[in-house]
N, C-alpha and C positions, 0 to 999 in steps of 0.2 A: 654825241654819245661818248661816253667816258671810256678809258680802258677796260675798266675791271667790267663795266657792262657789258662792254663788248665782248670780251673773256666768255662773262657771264651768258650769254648768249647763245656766240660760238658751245660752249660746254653744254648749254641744255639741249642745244640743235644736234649734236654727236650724242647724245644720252637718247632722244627720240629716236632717231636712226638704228643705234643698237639694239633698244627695246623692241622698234618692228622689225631685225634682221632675227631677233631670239624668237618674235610671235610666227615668224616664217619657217625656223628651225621649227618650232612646237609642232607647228602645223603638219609638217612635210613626216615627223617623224609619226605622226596621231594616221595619216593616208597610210604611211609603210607598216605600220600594226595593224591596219584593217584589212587590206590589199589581201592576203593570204584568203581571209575570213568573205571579200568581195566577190573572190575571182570564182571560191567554190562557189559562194550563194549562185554567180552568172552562171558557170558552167554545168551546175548539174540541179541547178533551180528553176531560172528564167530561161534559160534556152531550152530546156525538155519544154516548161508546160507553151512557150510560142511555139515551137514546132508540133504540141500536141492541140494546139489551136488549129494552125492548118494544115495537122490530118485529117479534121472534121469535115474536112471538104474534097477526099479522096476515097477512093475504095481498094485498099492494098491489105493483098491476101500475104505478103512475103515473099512472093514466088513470083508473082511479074510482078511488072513495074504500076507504081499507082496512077490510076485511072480518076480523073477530075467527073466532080458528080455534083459539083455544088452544096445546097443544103437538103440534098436528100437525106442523109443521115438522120439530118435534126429530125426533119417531117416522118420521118420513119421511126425517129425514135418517143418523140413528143406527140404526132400529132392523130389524130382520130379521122375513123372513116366509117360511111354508113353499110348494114348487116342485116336483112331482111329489116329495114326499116328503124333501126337502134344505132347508135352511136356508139363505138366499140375502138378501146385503142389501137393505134398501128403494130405496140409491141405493149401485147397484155403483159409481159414478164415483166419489165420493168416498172411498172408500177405495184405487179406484187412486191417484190423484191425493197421497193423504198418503202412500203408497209412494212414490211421484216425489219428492215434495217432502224425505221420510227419505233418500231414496238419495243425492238429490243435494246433502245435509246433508252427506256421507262425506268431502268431499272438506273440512271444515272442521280434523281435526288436521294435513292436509297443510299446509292453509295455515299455521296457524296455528307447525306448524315452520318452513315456508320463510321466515317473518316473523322468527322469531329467529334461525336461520341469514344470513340477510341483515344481520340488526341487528347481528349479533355482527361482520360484516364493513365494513356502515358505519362502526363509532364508530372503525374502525381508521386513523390517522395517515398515508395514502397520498396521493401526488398524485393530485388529483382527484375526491376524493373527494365534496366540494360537488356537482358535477357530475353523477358519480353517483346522489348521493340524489334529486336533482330529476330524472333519468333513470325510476326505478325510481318514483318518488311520480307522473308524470304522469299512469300509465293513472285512478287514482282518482279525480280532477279534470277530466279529460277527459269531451268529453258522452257519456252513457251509448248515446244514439242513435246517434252516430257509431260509437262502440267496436262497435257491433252489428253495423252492417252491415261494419265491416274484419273483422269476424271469419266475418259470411257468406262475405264474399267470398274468405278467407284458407280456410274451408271447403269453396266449391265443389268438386264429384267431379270436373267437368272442366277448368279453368281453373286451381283454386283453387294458392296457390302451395305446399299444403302437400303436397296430393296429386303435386303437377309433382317437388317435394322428395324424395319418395319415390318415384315411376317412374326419375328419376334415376338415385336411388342404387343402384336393382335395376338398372339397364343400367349401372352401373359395378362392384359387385360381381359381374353374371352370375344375377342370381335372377329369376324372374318377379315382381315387386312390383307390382300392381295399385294405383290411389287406391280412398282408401275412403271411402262414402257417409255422410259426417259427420251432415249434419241430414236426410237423407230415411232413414235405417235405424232402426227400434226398439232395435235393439243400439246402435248407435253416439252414438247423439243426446245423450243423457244424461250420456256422459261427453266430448262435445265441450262440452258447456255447462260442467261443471263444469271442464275444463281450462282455460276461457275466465276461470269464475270466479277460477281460483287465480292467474291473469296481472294479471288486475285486483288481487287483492286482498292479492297478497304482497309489495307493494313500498308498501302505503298506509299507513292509519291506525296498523296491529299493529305494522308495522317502526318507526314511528315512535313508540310507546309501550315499544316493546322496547329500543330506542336509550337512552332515556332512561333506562327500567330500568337499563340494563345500565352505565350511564355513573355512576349512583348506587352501587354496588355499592362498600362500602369497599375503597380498596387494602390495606387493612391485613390483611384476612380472607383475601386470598389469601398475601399476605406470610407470613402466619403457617401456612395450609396448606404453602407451599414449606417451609417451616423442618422440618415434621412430614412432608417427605416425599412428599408427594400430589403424579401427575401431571396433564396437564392434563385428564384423565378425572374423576377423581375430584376437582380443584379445579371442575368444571362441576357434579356431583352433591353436591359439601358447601358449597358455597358460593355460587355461582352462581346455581341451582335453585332453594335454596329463598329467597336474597333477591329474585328475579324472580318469586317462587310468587303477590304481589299481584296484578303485573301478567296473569302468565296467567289468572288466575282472574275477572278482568276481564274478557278478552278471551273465554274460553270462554263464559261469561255472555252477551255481546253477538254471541258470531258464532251462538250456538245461537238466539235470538231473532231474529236479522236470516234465518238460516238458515230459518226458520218462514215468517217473513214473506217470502220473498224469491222469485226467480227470476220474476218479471212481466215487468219489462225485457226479459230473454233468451229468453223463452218465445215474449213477443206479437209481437217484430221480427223473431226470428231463423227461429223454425219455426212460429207461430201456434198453439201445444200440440202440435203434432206431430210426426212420424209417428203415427197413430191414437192421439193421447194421452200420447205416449210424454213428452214434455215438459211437458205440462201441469200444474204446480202447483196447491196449498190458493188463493193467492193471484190466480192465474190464472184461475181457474175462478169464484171469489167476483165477479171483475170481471164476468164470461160472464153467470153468473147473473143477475144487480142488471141491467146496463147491453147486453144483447142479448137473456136470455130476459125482463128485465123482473120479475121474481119478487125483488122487495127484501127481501120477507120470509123467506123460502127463503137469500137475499144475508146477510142479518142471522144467519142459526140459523149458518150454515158460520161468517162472521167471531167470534161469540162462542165456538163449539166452539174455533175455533183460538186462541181468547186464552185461554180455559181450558188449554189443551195448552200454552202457551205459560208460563202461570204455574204450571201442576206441573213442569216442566221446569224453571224457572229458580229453584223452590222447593227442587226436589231438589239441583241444581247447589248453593244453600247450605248444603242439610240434611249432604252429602256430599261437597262439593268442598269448603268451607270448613275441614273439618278438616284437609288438607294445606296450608293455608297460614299461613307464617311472617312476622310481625307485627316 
């Protein structure tokens, strides 16, 4: 071997060395920026829901020490026993309550269109438009506490101004239009909440992920549908749809999971689970449990059922929502 080879050599062998001493720097300083972001997700992530895994196999009131019971919980929470001859849950309530909690999920494709309806009307070039958006974003940001009670009060049967809105309008058309019993009726309750929901939540986050979707959207793809004739029906369904198919597919993901977990806010201010139940949510009722009847462990079986429900659901959403989305 020649000198300068050797040189040559030597020199690329110190050039490798350096490159994997700098890929070791990269590395170590990529851990020290996550590390922060780790240690919360460990400590107040993963180590609540293990340790709310094996409360499910105690019976601890707070006050003594917790007593080992196995999987009674579950069979007491999940499982059925015979009743003059019928088959009857162990614990009727929670199965109303995941009725409540699915029903008043329903109102998520509504939202979820009034969000891109909106969007499609924000990114539009109008006076005022600024204005608007910060109109339509406030309820989101607004205290959840406050929004509860202007909505009691926009529900009261006698005062309220929504019921006054409609006796009104029946003494101006000539109809008998009575107010109706928003939050004290079983019928009614459920879909005052969710009406409540879709005010709150179709002017927030979604419209604003929609926005942006829809603002990315090459002009040339529509340019090129006008060329081939497509109106603006069919420019929304060939081109539109499917490059916004990310963002919804996001969004369905997150409203179904927040859907699960949700309705506490509006349940414990506004009707206290009621009319006999009729509002009471998974969420609502886990609070009851844990933090009035005292049964943490019983608190623990419900929250891990629902996180189970909550990861088939948002499993399925991949298994079967992910193949209509375009990439």
């Amino acid at each position: 071997m020649t000198g300068k080879a050797r040189v040559y050599c030597v020199s690329n062998d110190h050039m490798s060395k350096r490159k994997i001493r700098f890929k070791k720097q990269e590395s170590w300083a990529g851990y020290l920026f996550v590390l922060p972001n780790l240690i919360g997700f460990l400590v107040f992530t993963s180590l609540p829901v293990v340790a709310a895994i094996g409360l499910t196999l105690f019976h601890w009131d707070l006050l003594t020490p917790p007593s080992f019971v196995g999987f009674r919980n579950v069979v007491d929470l999940l499982g059925f026993h015979r009743l003059d001859g019928v088959w009857v849950a162990n614990d009727s309530q929670f199965w109303k309550y995941l009725y409540n909690t699915i029903f008043m999920m329903l109102i998520i494709p509504v939202n979820i269109f009034g969000s891109l309806l909106l969007a499609s009307m924000m990114i539009q070039n109008i006076r005022g438009v600024i204005v608007l958006r910060t109109i339509f974003f406030l309820p989101t940001i607004s205290a959840g506490v406050a929004v509860c009670f202007l909505w009691q009060w926009l529900y009261n049967t006698d005062v309220g101004l929504i019921n006054v809105a409609i006796e009104r309008a029946g003494d101006f058309l000539g109809l008998p239009l009575k107010g109706i019993p928003w939050l004290t009726s079983t019928t009614w309750a459920k879909p005052a909440l969710m009406l409540m929901t879709f005010w709150m939540a179709v002017g927030g986050t979604n419209m604003i992920l929609y926005m942006a979707a829809l603002t990315n959207v090459p002009r040339q793809l529509y340019e090129a549908a006008e060329i081939d004739g497509a109106n603006g029906w069919q420019k929304f369904w060939s081109v539109t749809w499917p490059m916004i198919s990310p963002t919804t597919f996001f969004i369905c993901i997150m409203s179904v999971i927040g859907g699960f977990q949700g309705g506490f806010l509006q349940a414990y201010t506004m009707t206290q689970g009621g009319p006999a139940g009729a509002t009471t949510t998974l969420e609502l009722y886990i609070y009851r449990t844990a933090y009035e009847s005292f049964e943490m462990g019983y608190a623990a079986t419900i929250a891990c059922v629902l996180f189970v429900m909550v990861l088939f659901m948002t499993l399925l959403n991949w298994k079967y929502g992910g193949k209509h989305v375009t990439y």
